[in-house]
OpenMM code with the backbone's topology and positions (N, CA, C; nanometers):
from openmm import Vec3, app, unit

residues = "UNK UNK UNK UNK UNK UNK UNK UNK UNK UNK UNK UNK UNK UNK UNK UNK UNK UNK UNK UNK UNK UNK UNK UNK UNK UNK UNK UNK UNK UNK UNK UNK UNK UNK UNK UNK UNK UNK UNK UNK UNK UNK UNK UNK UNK UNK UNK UNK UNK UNK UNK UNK UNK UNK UNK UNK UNK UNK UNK UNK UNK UNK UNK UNK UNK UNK UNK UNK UNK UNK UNK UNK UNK UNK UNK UNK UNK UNK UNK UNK UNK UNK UNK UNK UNK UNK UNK UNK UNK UNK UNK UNK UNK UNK UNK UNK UNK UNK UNK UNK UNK UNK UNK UNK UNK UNK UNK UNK UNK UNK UNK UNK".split()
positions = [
    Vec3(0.2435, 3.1014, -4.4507),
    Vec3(0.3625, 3.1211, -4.3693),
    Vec3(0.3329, 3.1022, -4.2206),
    Vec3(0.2222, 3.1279, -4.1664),
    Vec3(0.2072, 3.1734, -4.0514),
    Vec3(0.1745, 2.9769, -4.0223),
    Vec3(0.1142, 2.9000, -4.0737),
    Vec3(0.0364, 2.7875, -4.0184),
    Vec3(0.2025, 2.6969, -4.0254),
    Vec3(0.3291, 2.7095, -4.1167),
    Vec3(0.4641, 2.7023, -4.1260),
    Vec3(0.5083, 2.7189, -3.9931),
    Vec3(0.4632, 2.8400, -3.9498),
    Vec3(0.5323, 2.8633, -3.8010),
    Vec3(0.5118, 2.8242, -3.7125),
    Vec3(0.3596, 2.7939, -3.6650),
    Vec3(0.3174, 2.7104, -3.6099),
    Vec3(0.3237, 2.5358, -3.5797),
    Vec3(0.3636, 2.5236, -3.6916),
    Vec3(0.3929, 2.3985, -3.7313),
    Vec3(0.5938, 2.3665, -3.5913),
    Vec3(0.6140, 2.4310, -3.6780),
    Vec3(0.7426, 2.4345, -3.5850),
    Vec3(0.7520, 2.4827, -3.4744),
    Vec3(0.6715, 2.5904, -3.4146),
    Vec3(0.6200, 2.5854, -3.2959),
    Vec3(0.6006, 2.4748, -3.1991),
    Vec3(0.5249, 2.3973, -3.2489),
    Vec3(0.4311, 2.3013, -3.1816),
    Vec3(0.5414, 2.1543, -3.2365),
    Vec3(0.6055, 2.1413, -3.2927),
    Vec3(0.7345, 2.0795, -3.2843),
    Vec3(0.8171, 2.0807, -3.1850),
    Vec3(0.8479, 2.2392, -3.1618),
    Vec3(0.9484, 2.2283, -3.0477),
    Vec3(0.9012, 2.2430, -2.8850),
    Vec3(0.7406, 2.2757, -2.8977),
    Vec3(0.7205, 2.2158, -2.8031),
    Vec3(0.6864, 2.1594, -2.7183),
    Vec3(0.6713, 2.0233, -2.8401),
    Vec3(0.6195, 1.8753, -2.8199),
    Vec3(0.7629, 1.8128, -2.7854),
    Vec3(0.9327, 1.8656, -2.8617),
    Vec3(1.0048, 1.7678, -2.8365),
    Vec3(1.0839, 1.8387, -2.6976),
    Vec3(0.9445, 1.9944, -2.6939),
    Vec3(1.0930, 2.0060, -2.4793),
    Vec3(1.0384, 1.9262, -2.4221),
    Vec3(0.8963, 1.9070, -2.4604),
    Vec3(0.7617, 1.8238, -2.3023),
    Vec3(0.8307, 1.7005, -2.3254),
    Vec3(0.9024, 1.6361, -2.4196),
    Vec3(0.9507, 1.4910, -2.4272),
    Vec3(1.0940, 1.4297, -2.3817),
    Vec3(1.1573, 1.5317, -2.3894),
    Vec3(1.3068, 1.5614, -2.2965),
    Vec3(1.2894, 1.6150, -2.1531),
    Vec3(1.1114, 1.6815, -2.0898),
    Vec3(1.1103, 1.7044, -1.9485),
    Vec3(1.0955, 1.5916, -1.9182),
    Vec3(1.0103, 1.5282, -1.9771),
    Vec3(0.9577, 1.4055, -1.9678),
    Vec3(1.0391, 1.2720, -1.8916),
    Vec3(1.1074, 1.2711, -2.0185),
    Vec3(1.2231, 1.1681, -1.9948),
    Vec3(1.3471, 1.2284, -1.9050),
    Vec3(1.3261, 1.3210, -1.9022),
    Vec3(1.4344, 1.3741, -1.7470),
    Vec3(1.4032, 1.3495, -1.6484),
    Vec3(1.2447, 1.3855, -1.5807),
    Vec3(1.1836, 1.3319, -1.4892),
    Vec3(1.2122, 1.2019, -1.4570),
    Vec3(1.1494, 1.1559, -1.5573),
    Vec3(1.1911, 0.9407, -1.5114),
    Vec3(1.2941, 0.9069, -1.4766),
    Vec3(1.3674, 0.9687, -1.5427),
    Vec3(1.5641, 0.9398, -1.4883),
    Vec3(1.5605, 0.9710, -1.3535),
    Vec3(1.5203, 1.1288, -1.3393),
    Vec3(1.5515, 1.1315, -1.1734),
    Vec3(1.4802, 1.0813, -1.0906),
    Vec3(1.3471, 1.0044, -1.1433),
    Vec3(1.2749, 0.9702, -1.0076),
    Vec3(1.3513, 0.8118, -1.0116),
    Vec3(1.3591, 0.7529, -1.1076),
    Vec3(1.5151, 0.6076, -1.1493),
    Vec3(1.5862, 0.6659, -0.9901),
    Vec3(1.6576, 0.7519, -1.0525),
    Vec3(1.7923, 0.7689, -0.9471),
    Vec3(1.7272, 0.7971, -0.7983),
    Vec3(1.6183, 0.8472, -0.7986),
    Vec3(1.5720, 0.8613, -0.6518),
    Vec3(1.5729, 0.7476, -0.5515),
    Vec3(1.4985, 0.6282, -0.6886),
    Vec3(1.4684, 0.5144, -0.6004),
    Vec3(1.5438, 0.4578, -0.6091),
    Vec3(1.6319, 0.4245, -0.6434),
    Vec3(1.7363, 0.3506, -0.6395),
    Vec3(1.8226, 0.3304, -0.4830),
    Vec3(1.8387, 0.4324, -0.3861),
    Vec3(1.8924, 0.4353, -0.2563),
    Vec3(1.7634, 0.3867, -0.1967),
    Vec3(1.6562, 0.4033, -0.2336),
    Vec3(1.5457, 0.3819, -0.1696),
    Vec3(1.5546, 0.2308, -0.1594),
    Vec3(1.4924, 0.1673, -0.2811),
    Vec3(1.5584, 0.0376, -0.2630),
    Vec3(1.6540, -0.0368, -0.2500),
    Vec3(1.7927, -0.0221, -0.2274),
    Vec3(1.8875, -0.0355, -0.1909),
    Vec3(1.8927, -0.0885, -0.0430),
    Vec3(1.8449, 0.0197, 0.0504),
    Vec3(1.8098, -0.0166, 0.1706),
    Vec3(1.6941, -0.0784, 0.2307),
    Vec3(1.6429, -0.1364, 0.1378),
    Vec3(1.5054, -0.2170, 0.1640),
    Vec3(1.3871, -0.1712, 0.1973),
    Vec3(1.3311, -0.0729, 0.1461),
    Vec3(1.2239, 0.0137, 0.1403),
    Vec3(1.1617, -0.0724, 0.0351),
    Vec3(1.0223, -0.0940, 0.0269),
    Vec3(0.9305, -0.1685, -0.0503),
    Vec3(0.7849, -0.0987, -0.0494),
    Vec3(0.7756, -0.0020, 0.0295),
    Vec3(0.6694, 0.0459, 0.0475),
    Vec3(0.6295, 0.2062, -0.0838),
    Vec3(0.5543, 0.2414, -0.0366),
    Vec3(0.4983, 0.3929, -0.0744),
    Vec3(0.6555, 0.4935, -0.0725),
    Vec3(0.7124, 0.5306, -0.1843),
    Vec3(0.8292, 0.6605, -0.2118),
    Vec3(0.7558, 0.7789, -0.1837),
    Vec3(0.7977, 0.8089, -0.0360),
    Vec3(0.7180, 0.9563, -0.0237),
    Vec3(0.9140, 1.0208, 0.0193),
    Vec3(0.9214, 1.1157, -0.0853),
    Vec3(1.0454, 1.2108, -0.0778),
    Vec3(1.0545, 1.2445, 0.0698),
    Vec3(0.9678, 1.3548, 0.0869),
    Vec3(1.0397, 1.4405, 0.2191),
    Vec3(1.0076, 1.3183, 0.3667),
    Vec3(0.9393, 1.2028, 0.4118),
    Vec3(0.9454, 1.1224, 0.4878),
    Vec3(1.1070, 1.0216, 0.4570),
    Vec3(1.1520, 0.9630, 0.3487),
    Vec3(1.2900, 0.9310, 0.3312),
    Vec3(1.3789, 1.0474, 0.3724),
    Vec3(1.3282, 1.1868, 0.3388),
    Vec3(1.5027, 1.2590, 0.3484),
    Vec3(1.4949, 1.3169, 0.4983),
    Vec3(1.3420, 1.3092, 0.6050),
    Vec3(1.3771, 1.3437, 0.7378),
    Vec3(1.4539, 1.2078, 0.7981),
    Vec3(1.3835, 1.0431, 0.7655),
    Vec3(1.5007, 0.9646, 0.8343),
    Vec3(1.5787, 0.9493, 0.8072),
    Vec3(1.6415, 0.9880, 0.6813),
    Vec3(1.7580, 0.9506, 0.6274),
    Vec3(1.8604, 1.0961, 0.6805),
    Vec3(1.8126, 1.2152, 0.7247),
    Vec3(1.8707, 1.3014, 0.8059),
    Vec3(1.8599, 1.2716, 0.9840),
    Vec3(1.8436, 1.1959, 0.9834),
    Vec3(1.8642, 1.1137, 1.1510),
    Vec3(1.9713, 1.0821, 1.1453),
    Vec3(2.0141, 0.9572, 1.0104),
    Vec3(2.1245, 0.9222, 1.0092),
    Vec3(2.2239, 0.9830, 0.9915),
    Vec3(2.2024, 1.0716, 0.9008),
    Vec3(2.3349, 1.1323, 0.8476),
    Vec3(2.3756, 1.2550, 0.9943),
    Vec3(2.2900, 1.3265, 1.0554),
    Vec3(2.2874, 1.3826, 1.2170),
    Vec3(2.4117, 1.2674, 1.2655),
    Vec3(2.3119, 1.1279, 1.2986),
    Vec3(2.3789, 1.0749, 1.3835),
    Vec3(2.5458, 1.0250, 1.3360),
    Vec3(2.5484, 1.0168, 1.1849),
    Vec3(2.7352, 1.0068, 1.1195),
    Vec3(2.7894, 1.1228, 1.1571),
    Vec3(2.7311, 1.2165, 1.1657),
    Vec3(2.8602, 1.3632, 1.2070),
    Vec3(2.8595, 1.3551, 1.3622),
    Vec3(2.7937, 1.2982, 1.4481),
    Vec3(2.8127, 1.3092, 1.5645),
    Vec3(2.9084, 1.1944, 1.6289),
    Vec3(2.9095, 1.0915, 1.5414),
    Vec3(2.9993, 0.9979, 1.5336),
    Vec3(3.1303, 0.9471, 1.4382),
    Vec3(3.0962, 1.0099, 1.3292),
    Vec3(3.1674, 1.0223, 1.2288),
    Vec3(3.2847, 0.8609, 1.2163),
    Vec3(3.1629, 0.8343, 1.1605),
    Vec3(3.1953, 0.6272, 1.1544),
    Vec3(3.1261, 0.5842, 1.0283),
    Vec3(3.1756, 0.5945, 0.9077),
    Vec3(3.0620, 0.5284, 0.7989),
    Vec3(3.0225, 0.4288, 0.8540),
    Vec3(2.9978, 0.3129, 0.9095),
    Vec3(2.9177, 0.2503, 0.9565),
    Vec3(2.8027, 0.2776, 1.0503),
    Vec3(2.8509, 0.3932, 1.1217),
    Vec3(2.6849, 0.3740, 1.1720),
    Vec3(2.5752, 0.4745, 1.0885),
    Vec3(2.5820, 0.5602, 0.9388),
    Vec3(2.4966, 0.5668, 0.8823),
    Vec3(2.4373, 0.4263, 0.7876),
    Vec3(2.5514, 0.3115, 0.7634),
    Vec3(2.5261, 0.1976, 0.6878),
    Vec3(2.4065, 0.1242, 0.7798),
    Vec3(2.4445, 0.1062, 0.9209),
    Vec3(2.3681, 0.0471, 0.9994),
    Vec3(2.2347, 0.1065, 1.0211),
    Vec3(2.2214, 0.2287, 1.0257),
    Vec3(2.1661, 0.3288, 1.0588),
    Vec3(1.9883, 0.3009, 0.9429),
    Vec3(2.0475, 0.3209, 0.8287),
    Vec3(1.9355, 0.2771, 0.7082),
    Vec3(1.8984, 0.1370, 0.6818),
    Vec3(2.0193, 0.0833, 0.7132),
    Vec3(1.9489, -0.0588, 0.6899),
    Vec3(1.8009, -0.1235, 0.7069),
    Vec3(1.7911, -0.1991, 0.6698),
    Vec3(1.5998, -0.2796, 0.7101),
    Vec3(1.5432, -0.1569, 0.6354),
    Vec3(1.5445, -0.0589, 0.5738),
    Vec3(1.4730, 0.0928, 0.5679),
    Vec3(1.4515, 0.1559, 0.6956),
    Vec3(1.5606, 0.1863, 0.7843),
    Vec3(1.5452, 0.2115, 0.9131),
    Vec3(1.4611, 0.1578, 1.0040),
    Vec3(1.4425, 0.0755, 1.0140),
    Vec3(1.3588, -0.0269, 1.1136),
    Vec3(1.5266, -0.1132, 1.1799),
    Vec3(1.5305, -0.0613, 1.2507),
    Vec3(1.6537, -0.1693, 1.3319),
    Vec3(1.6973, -0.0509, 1.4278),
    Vec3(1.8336, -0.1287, 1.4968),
    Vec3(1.8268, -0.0913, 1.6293),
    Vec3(1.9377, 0.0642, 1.6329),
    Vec3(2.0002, 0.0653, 1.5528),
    Vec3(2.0852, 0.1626, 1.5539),
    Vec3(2.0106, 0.3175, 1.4780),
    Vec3(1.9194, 0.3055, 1.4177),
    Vec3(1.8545, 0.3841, 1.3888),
    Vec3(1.8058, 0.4797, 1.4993),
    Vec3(1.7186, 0.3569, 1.5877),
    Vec3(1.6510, 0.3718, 1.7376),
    Vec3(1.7421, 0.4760, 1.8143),
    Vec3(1.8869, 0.4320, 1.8295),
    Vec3(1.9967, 0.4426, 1.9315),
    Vec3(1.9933, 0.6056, 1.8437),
    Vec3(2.0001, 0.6001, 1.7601),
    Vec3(2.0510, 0.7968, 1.6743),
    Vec3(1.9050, 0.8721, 1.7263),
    Vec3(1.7867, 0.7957, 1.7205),
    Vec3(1.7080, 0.8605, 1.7668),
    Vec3(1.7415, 0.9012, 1.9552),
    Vec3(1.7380, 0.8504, 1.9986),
    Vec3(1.7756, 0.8803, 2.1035),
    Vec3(1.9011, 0.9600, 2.1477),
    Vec3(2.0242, 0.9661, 2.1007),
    Vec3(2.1264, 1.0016, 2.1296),
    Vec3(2.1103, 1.1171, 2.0634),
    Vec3(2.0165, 1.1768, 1.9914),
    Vec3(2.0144, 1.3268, 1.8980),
    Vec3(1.8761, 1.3544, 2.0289),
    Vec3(1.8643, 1.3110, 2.0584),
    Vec3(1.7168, 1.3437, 2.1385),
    Vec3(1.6366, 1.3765, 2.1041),
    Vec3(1.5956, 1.3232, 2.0001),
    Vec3(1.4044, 1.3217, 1.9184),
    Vec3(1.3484, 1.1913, 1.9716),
    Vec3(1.3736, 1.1952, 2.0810),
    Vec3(1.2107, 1.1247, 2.1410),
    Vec3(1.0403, 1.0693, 2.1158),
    Vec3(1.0671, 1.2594, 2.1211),
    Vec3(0.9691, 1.3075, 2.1244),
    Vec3(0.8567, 1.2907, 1.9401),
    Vec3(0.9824, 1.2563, 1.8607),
    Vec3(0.9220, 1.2346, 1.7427),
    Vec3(0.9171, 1.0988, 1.6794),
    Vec3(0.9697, 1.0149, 1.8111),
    Vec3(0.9818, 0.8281, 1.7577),
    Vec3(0.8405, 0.7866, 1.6966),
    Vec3(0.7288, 0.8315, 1.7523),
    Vec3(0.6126, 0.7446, 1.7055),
    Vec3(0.5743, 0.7927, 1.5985),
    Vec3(0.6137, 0.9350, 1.5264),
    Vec3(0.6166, 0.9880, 1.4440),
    Vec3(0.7289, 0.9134, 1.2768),
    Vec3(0.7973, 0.8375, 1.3419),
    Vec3(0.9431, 0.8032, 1.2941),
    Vec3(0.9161, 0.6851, 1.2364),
    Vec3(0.8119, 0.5950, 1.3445),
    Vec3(0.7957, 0.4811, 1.3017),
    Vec3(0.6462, 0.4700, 1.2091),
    Vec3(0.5802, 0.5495, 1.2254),
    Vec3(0.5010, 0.5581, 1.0781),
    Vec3(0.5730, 0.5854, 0.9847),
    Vec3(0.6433, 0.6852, 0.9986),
    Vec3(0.7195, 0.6912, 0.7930),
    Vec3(0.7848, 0.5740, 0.7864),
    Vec3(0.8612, 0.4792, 0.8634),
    Vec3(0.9395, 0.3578, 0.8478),
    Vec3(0.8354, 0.2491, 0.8002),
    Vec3(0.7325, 0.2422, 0.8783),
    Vec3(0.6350, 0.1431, 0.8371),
    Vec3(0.5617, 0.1954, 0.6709),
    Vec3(0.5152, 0.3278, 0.6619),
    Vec3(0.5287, 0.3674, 0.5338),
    Vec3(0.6117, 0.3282, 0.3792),
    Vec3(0.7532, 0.3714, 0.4610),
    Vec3(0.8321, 0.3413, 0.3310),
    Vec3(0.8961, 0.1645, 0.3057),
    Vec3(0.8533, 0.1174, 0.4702),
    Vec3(0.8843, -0.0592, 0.4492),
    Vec3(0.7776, -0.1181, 0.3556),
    Vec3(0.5971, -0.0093, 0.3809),
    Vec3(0.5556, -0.1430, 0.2881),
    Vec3(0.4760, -0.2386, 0.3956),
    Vec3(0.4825, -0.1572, 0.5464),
    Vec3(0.4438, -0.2418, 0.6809),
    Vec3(0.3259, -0.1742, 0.7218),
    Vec3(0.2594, -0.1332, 0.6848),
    Vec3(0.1370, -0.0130, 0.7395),
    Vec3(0.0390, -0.0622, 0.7879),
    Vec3(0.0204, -0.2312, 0.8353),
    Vec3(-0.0545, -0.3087, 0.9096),
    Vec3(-0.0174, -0.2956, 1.0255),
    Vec3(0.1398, -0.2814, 1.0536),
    Vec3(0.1782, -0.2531, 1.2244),
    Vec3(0.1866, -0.1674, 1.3046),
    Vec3(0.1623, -0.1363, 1.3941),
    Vec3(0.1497, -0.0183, 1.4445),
    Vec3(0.3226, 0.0508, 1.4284),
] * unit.nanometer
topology = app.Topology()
chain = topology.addChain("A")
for resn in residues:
    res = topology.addResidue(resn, chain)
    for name in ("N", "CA", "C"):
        topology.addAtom(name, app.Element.getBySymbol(name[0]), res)
């Protein structure tokens, strides 16, 4: 009885680790998907996408224009309106910081 129980034990949970499993992949699917969308080709590092991608979205409520978060991500934030949110939110002070994760998530990590 007991090696019975075990048996089904180790059934169920072989088939949760296979449904975490395949949940995982889905969401890291759906992760990248905006990632590449906006032309990111490089290294998917989560929290470096969701600080520039919170530049932009900063700089849409301060302007509140769907276009300038569209403009904003484009290239994978390498372009000029990105630049302009950096400045107009006044993180300056964190541009050279800004443009490593951009060169990061472009896939550009030869340029300064």
């Amino acid at each position: 009885m007991i090696h019975g129980r075990n048996s089904v034990l180790a059934l169920v949970v072989v088939t949760l680790l296979t449904i975490f499993a395949s949940g995982m992949a889905q969401t890291r699917t759906i992760q990248l998907k905006p990632f590449r969308d906006i032309g990111c080709k490089g290294e998917y590092d989560t929290s470096k996408f969701a600080r520039l991608n919170r530049v932009c979205e900063e700089c849409y409520n301060l302007y509140v224009a769907p276009e300038v978060v569209l403009k904003c991500r484009a290239n994978c934030f390498k372009n000029d309106m990105f630049t302009a949110c950096v400045d107009v939110l006044l993180l300056e002070r964190e541009k050279s910081k800004f443009e490593s994760f951009v060169n990061i998530l472009l896939g550009d990590n030869e340029r300064p």
